[in-house]
N, C-alpha and C positions, 0 to 999 in steps of 0.2 A: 652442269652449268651452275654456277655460282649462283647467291641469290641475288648478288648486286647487278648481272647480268639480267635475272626473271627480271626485277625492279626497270631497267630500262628497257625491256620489251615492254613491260608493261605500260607504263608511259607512253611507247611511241603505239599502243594500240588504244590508249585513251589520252591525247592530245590534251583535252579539258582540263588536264590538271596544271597546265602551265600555264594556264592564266589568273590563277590562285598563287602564283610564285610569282609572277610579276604584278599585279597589284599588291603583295605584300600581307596576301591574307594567311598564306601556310610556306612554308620553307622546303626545299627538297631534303632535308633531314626530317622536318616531321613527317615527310608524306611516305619515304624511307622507313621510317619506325612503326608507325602503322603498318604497311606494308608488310613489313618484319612482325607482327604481333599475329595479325590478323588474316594475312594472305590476299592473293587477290580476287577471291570468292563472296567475298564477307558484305554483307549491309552496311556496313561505313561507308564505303564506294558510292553509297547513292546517293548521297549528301551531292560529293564532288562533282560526281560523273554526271547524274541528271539534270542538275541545276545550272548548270551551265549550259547543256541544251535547249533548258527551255528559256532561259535567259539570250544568249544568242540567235535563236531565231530559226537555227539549223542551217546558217546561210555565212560563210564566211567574210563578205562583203561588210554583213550590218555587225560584224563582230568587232573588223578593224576598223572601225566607224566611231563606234562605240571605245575603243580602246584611246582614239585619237581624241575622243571628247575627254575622256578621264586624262589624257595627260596634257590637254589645253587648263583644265582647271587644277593641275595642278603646277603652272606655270606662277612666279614669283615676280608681279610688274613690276615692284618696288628693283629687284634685283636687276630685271632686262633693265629699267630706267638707266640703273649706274653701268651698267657694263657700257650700254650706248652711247652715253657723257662719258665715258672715258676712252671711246675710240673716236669718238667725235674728237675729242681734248690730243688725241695722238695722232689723228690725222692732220689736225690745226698746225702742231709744231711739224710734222714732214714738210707739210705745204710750204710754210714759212723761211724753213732752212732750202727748199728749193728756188723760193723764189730771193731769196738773201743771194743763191747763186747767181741766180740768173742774171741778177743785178749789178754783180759784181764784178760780170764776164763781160756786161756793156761797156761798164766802165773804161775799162782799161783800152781799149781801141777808139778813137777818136778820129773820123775820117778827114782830109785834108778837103777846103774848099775845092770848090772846081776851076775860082777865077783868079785861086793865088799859083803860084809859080814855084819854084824851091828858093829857100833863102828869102822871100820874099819880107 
C-alpha cells in the first residue's frame, strides 16, 4: 500500500481533519507532509484530532450548526446588495420588453363595431 493510500485511510478514520481544510486553517498538503514526517502514531494528531472533539460537542447536529454560523458570517452584504440590484435591474428590462409585446399584439387587431355593417 502506497503511503498516499495509508494518508487517505487515515483521514477517513479521523474525519476531524477536514474541518481544518475547510475553514482554511491547514491544507491537505500540509496535513499530507506531516503525515509523511511523522506517521500516524505521533503527538501532533492531538492538536487536530482532540480539539475538534471537544469543540463539536461529539454531536454531529451542533457541528453543522456551527459550520453554518461561520459561513453566515462570512457572507459579504455589500456584495448580495449588488448582485440583487442587478437582477432586480434584469428582471425590469424582461418585464418591460414583454409587456412592449404584449402591447403591440393589441394593437394591431382592432375589432369592428357591433352596430356597423360592411362598407358602412
Amino acid at each position: 500500500m502506497s503511503k498516499k493510500e495509508e494518508f487517505k485511510l487515515f483521514v477517513k478514520q479521523h474525519p476531524q481533519l477536514i474541518r481544518y481544510v475547510k475553514t482554511d486553517e491547514m491544507s491537505w498538503q500540509k496535513f499530507y507532509e506531516i503525515y509523511s514526517l511523522y506517521g500516524n502514531e505521533n503527538d501532533v494528531w492531538d492538536k487536530y484530532i482532540n480539539d475538534s472533539d471537544d469543540s463539536s460537542g461529539g454531536s454531529k447536529e451542533s457541528m453543522s450548526v456551527s459550520d453554518l454560523i461561520e459561513m453566515v458570517k462570512k457572507i459579504d452584504l455589500n456584495n448580495v446588495q449588488k448582485n440583487i440590484t442587478n437582477i432586480n435591474k434584469a428582471l425590469a428590462l424582461i418585464q418591460s420588453l414583454v409587456v412592449k409585446d404584449e402591447v403591440q399584439n393589441t394593437d394591431t387587431y382592432t375589432p369592428r363595431p357591433l352596430y356597423k355593417k360592411f362598407e358602412d
